[in-house]
C-alpha positions in Angstrom: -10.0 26.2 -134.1 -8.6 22.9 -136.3 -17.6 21.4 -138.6 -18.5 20.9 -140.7 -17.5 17.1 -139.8 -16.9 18.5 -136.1 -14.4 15.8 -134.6 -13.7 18.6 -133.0 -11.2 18.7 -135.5 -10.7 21.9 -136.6 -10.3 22.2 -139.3 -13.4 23.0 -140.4 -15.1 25.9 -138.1 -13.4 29.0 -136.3 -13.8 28.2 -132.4 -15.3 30.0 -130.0 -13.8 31.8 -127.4 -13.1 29.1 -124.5 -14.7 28.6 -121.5 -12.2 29.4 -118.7 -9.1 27.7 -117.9 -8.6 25.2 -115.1 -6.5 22.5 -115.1 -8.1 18.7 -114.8 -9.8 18.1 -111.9 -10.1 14.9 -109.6 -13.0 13.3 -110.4 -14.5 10.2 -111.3 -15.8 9.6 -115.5 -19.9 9.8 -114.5 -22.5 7.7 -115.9 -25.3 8.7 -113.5 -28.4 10.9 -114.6 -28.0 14.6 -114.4 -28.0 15.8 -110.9 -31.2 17.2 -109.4 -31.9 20.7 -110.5 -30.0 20.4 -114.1 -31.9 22.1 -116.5 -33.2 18.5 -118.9 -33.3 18.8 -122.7 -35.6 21.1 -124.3 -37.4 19.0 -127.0 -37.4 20.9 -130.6 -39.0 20.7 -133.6 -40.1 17.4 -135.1 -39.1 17.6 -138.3 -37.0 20.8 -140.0 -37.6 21.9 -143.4 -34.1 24.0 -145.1 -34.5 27.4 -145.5 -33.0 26.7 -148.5 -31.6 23.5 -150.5 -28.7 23.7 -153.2 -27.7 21.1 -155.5 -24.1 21.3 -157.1 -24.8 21.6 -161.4 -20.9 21.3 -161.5 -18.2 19.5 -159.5 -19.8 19.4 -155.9 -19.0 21.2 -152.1 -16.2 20.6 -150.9 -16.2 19.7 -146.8 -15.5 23.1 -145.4 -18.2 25.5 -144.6 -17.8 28.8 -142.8 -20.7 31.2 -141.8 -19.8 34.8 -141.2 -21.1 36.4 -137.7 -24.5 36.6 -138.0 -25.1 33.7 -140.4 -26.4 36.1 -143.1 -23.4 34.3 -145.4 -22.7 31.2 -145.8 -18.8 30.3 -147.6 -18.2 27.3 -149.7 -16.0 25.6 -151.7 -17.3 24.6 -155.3 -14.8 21.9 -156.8 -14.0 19.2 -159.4 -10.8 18.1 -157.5 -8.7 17.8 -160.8 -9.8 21.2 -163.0 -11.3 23.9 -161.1 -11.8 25.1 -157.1 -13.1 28.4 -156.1 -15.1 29.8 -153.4 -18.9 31.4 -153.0 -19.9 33.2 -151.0 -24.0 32.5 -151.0 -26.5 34.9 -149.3 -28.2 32.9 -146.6 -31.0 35.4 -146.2 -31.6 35.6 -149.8 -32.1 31.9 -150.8 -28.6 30.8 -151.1 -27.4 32.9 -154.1 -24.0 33.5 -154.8 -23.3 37.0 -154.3 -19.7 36.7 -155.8 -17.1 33.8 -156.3 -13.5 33.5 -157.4 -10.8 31.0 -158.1 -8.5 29.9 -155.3 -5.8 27.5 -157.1 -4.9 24.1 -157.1 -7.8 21.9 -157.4 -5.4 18.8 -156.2 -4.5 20.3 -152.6 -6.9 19.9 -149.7 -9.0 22.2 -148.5 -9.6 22.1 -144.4 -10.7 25.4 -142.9 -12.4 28.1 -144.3 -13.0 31.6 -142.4 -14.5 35.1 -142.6 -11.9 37.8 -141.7 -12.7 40.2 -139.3 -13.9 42.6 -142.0 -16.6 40.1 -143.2 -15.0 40.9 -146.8 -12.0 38.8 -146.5 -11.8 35.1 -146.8 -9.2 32.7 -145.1 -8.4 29.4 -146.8 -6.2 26.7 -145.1 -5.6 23.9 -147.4 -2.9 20.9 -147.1 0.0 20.1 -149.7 -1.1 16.1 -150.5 2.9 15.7 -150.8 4.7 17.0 -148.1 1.4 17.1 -145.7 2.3 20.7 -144.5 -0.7 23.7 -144.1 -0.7 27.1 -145.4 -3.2 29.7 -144.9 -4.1 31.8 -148.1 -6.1 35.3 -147.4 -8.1 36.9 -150.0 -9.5 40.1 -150.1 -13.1 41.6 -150.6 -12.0 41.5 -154.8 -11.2 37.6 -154.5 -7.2 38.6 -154.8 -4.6 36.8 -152.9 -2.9 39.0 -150.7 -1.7 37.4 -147.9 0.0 34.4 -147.0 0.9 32.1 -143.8 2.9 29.0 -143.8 3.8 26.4 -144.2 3.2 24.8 -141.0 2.7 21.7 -139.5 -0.6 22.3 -137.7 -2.9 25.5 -138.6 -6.2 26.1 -136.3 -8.0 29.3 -135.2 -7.6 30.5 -131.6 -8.6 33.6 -129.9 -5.8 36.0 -128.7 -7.7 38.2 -125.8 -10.8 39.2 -128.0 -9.1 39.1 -131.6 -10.1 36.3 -133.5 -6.0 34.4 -134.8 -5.2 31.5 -136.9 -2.0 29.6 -135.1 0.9 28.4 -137.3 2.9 25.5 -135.4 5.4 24.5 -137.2 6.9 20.7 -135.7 10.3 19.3 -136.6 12.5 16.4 -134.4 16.5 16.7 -133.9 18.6 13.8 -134.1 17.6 13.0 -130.2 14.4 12.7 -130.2 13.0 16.0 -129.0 10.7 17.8 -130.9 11.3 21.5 -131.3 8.0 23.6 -131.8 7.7 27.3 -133.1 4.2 28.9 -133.0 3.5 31.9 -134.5 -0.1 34.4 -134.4 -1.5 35.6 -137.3 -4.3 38.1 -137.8 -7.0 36.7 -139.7 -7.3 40.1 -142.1 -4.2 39.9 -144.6 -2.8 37.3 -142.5 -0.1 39.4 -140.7 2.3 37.8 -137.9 0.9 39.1 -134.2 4.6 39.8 -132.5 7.0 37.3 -132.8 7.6 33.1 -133.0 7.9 31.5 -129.8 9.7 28.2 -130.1 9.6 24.8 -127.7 11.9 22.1 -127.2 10.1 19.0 -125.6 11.8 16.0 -125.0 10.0 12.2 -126.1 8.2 12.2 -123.1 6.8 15.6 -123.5 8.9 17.2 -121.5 8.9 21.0 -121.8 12.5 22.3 -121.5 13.3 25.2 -119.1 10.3 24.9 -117.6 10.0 21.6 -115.4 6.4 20.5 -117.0 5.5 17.7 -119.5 2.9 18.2 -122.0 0.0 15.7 -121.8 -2.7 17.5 -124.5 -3.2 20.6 -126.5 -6.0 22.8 -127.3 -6.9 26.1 -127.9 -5.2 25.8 -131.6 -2.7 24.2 -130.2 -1.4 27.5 -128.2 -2.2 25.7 -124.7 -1.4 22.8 -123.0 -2.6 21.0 -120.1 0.9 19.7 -118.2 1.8 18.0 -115.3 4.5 19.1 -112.5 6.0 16.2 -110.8 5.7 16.5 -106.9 8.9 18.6 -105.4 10.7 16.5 -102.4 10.5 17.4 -99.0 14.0 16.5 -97.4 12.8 18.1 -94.3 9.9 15.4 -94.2 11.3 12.6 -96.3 7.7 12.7 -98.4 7.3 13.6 -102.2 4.7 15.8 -102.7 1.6 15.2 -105.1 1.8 16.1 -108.4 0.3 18.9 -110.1 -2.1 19.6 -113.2 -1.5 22.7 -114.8 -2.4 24.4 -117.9 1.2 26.4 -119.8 0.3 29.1 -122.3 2.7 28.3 -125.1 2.9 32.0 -126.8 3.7 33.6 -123.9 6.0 30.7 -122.4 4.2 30.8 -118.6 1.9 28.5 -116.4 -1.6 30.2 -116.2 -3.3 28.0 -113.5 -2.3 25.0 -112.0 -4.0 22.8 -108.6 -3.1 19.6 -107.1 -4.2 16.2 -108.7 -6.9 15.0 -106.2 -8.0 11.5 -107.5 -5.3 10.4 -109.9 -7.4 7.8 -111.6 -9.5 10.4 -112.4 -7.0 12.7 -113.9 -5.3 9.8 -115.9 -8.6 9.2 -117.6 -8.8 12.2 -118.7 -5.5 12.9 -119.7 -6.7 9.7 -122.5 -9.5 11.9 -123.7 -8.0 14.4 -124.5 -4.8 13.2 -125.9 -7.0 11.1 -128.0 -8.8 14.4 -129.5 -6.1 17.6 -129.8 -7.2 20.7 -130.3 -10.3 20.4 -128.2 -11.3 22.3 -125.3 -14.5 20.6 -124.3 -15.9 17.4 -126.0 -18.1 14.5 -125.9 -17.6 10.9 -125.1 -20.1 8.0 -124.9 -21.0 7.3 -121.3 -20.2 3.5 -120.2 -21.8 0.6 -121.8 -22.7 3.8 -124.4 -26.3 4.1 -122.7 -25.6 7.9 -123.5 -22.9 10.6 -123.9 -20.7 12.7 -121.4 -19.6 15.9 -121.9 -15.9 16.5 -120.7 -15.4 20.1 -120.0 -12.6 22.7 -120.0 -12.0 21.9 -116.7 -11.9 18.4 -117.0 -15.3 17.4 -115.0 -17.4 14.9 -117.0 -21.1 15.3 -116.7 -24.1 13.6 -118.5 -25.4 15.2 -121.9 -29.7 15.0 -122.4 -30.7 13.9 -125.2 -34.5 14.2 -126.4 -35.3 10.9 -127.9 -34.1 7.4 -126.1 -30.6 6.7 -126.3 -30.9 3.2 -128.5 -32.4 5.1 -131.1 -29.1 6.5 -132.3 -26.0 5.2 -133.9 -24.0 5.4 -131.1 -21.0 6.2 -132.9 -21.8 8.6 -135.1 -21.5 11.9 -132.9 -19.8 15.4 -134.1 -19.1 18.0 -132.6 -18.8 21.8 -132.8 -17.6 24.4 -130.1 -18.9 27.6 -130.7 -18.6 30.6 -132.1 -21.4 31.9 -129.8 -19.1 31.8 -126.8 -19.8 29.1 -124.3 -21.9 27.3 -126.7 -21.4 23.2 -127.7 -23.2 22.2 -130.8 -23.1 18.3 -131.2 -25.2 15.8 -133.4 -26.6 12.4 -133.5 -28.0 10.2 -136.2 -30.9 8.1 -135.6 -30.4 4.7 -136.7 -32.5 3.2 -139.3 -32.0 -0.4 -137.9 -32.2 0.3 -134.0 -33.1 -2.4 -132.0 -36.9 -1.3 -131.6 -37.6 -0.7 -135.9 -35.5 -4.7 -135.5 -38.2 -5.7 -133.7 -41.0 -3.9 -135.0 -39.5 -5.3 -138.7 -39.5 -2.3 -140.2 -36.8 0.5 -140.5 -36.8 3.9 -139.3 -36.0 7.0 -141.3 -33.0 8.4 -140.2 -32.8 11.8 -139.0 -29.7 14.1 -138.1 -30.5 15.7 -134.3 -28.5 18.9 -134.0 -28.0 19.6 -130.7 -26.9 23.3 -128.3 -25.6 22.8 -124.7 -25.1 26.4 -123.0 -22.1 25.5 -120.8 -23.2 28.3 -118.4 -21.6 31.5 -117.4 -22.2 34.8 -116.6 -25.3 35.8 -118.9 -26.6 32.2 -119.9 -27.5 28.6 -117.5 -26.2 25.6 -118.3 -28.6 23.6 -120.4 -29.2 21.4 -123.7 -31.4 22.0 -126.5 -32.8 19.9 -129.7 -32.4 22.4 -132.0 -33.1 20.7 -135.3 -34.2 17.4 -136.2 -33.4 16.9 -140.2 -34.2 14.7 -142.4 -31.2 12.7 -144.2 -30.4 9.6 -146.1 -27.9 7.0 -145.6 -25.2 9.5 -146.7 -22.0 10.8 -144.5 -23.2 14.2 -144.0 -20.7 17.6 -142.8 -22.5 20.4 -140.7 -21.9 23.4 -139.2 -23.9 25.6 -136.8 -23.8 29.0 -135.4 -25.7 32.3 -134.9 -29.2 30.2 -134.9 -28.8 28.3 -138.5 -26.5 25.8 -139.8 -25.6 24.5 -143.0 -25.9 20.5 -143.8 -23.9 19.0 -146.7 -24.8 15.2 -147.5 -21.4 13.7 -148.8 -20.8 11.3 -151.2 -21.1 7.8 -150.4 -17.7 6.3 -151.9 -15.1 9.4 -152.1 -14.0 10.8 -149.0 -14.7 14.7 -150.1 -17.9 16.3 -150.1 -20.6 15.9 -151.7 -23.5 17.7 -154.3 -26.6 18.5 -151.6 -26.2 21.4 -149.1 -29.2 22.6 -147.6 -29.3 25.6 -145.0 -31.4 25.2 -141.9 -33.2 28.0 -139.4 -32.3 26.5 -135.6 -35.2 26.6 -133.2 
């Protein structure tokens, strides 16, 4: 649900199942320290050494990386980009060997997402046509065949439909006015079968929701979910237009599944920036003002202060990923320690860099909100792609002038 690089794009890692709905609160972006009696960061190790570290003999990893429940296998996608692609599937427990692999196609397309079915036999690959830009999800089975297709679409990203794990297929197209028609569609993750049928939108340039009296501000929750605004009804009987309302519209089954009353408007207008700027995210991170940290903005739309263990100036401000999930309420986000922060400036000597993987528990009914260091790794100045889950996570470090993947992946125990 659209790691991994986690811009909280999807595309790399299946989401979790989402904290509950609420539509955006009223409250001010905060930038003050966490309020007494928030659980701080829990420090971690100093330095992690990988379970296991893999170097590509031929082609390199591709970007997407999938763990199956557990994280006892690890999926990856071993390609030139011109003559070969195919995906292994390595044995995490057992030092990273591939206990089988098999071809999956066009080398040229993109590969985004990758995903374990349900059975942990079957594998889910969504991958991008570089012509026309449209998705298609390709299921194989436990033999490696293809059998089982969804697509094309516009947007593909994984969801969760009550407890069933679903890949959502939106398919987007404009009419000669303007409005944008869109159709999504629920597929199972195992053989890729439709889950009832297409429900189609019409929403007019401003986002207007036809039929329904709502404009669409965001989406999240691959893309199945909105959060909308109600314009304030009139009162003839006073003469007073009432407030406007937040509310979050379940797309699939066309109906408004919470809504309130915008409190501070400032407030809600903020957010409604956030999140348009990031799609497909439920809850996410944003650097706190004057970046002297990060905030996280949750489902609900309240923005609290995220602990970090080391001082703030120590990492590159900018280079934070995120991942939510697959435990569910769990956040997974990362920072890189700068090698030229301003204390190694003054001192006149760089630092070594390190990735900090990080877990915030969002809180709920069997776990307290809290954030944990949960691996401090070693890296280089290369891009690197993680993901996380299930107490490990796998670390790719990229290639340093092509945009896809890269030849070291190493797999990492999370303490």
């Amino acid at each position: 649900m659209r790691s991994v690089v986690v811009v909280l794009s999807p595309a790399l890692v299946l989401a979790a199942a989402a904290p509950a709905e609420a539509p955006p609160p009223a409250s001010q972006p905060s930038t003050a320290p966490p309020a007494t009696g928030t659980p701080p960061v829990t420090a971690g190790p100093e330095s992690s050494k990988p379970r296991f570290a893999l170097q590509a003999d031929k082609g390199f990893f591709d970007d997407p990386l999938a763990f199956d429940e557990g994280a006892r296998r690890l999926a990856v996608i071993r390609t030139d980009s011109a003559s070969f692609a195919r995906i292994e599937i390595l044995d995490v427990e057992g030092g990273g060997q591939a206990q089988r692999s098999f071809e999956i196609g066009n080398p040229g397309q993109s590969f985004e997402q990758i995903h374990f079915a349900d059975d942990g036999a079957g594998i889910v690959l969504v991958s991008r046509d570089p012509v026309s830009g449209k998705r298609s999800a390709q299921f194989f089975d436990a033999a490696g065949k293809p059998a089982g297709l969804a697509g094309p679409y516009t947007e593909i990203a994984p969801s969760m439909l009550g407890v069933k794990r679903v890949l959502i297929g939106v398919a987007r197209k404009t009419d000669a006015k303007g409005s944008t028609i869109n159709t999504l569609s629920a597929h199972r993750l195992d053989g890729l079968a439709r889950i009832g049928k297409a429900r189609a939108h019409k929403l007019g340039p401003q986002g207007e929701i036809k039929g329904h009296e709502l404009r669409a501000l965001s989406w999240f929750d691959g893309f199945s979910k909105a959060h909308v605004l109600r314009a304030g009804r009139y009162d003839k009987e006073k003469d007073f237009r009432q407030p406007d309302r937040a509310a979050v519209f379940d797309a699939l089954q066309g109906t408004v599944t919470s809504e309130t009353e915008i409190g501070d408007v400032y407030a809600f207008a903020h957010v409604t920036k956030l999140r348009a700027e990031r799609p497909n995210r439920t809850v996410f991170a944003v650097l706190a003002d004057g970046e002297s940290g990060l905030d996280l903005v949750d489902a609900g739309g309240a923005r609290t202060p995220l602990p970090v263990a080391a001082p703030f100036h120590l990492y590159e401000s900018r280079s934070v990923r995120e991942q939510e999930g697959p435990e569910a309420g769990r956040f997974y986000f990362s920072l890189t320690v700068d090698a030229l922060n301003r204390d190694a400036v003054a001192r006149q000597k760089a630092d070594k860099p390190y990735l900090d993987i990080y877990a915030t528990d969002l809180g709920g009914k069997d776990t307290a909100p809290g954030t944990t260091l949960r691996a401090h790794i070693p890296v280089d100045d290369r891009p690197t792609v993680w993901v996380a889950g299930y107490g490990r996570a796998a670390v790719l470090k990229k290639h340093k002038g092509f945009s896809r993947g890269g030849r070291d992946l190493e797999v990492h125990d999370l303490k």
